[in-house]
C-alpha positions, 0 to 999 in steps of 0.5 A: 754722585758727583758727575765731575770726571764721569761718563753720562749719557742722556737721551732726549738729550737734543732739547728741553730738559736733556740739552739742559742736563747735558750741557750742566754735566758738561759745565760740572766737569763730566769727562763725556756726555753722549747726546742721545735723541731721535733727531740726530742734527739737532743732537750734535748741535748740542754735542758740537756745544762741549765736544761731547758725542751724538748717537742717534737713539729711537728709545721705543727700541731696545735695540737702539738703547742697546748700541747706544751704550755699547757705543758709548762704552766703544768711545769712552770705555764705561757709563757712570751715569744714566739719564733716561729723559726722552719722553713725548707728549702725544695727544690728548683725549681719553677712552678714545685714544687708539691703541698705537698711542698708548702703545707708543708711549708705554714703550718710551715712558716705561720699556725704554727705562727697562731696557736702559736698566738692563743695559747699564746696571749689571755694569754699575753694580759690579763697579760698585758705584753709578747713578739711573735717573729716570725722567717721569713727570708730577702727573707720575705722582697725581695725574694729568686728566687730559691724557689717561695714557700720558698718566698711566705710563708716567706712573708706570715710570715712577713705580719702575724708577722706586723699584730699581732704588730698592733693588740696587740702591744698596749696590752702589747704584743710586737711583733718581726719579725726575718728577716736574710739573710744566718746564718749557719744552718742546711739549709747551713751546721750547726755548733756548734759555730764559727766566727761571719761571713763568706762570710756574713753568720753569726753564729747563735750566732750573730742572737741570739745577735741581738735577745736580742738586739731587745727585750730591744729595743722594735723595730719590725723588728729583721735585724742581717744583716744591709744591709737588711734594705737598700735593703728593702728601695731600693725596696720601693722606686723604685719597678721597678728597683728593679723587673728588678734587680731580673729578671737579677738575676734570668736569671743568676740563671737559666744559664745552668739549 
């Protein structure tokens, strides 16, 4: 999809990655962004940067998404592009995490792509063209062995995000599934702009970049760190060494804890 003259929404839109994608939209032309994000000052901020608009979103509630895009629609009459984005961090550990933790994030990493979906496919696919991308994570991919909840949800995002390609990919909608490994968020120490990499954490920049790139392309997988794709076929083609790996990196990770 070419984002010139569309309306895009994007949530987590107030930092990091989504204040990226935003102001890249805006830049290539988009006729609206709407900066979705919990933090509505910081939201319009961001909006204020492109004359763009601001809604206030909690996406752990479908709700919200819901008057998000109706919002959206009342502004601006449709929605060609999605980027479901908003994501958190939480804490780290492992069987010890509670309950409401993983319950947190299952509803942002995975409902809150769900309840996106339901609100803006129909639309699309009667259009007959828009774009979804889904903002999972490498460890959606592998793993993160500091977090089985963080892992677990962000694989439950990438399966929804190839689900939804295969389902309407050949109705006009194209689906995208965002996969980095470390960009310099709020989740790392945000910034505001940057080198392009340090010690392989990229600037937001860069994933926005790659973000375009992928939606010219049409292709599903969005890999700002290449290195990604050859993980992802070392675990492919030999799981059991690649599960041995991990249990090595995960015993150093657990040294003295």
């Amino acid at each position: 999809m070419d984002i010139r003259n569309k309306v895009a929404i994007v949530t987590g839109g107030a930092s990091g990655i989504g204040r990226s994608i935003a102001r890249r939209f805006a830049q290539e032309g988009a006729r609206a962004v709407v900066v979705a994000d919990l933090n509505l000052e910081r939201a319009q901020a961001v909006a204020a940067e492109f004359n763009g608009l601001a809604v206030r979103c909690d996406v752990s509630q479908e709700a919200d998404i819901q008057a998000l895009v109706a919002t959206t629609r009342r502004h601006y009459g449709q929605v060609d592009a999605y980027i479901s984005n908003a994501g958190i961090l939480g804490r780290m550990g492992g069987l010890d995490l509670e309950d409401a933790l993983w319950n947190k994030m299952w509803e942002v990493h995975s409902m809150a792509h769900l309840w996106a979906a339901r609100a803006v496919v129909p639309e699309m696919v009667a259009r007959g063209s828009g774009f979804f991308m889904v903002t999972a994570s490498a460890a959606g991919l592998l793993t993160i062995v500091e977090s089985p909840a963080y892992a677990v949800t962000k694989h439950a995002a990438v399966a929804f995000a190839e689900w939804l390609r295969i389902a309407y990919g050949r109705k006009g909608v194209q689906v995208a599934c965002l996969c980095p490994q470390s960009v310099q968020t709020d989740m790392v120490g945000d910034s505001d702009g940057g080198s392009a990499a340090v010690n392989g954490i990229l600037a937001p920049e860069v994933v926005a970049q790659e973000v375009v790139t992928t939606m010219d392309s049409g292709k599903f997988l969005v890999l700002p760190h290449p290195e990604v794709a050859q993980y992802f076929r070392n675990k492919g083609q030999d799981y059991e060494r690649w599960i041995g790996g991990m249990q090595k990196m995960y015993a150093r990770h657990t040294e003295g804890m």
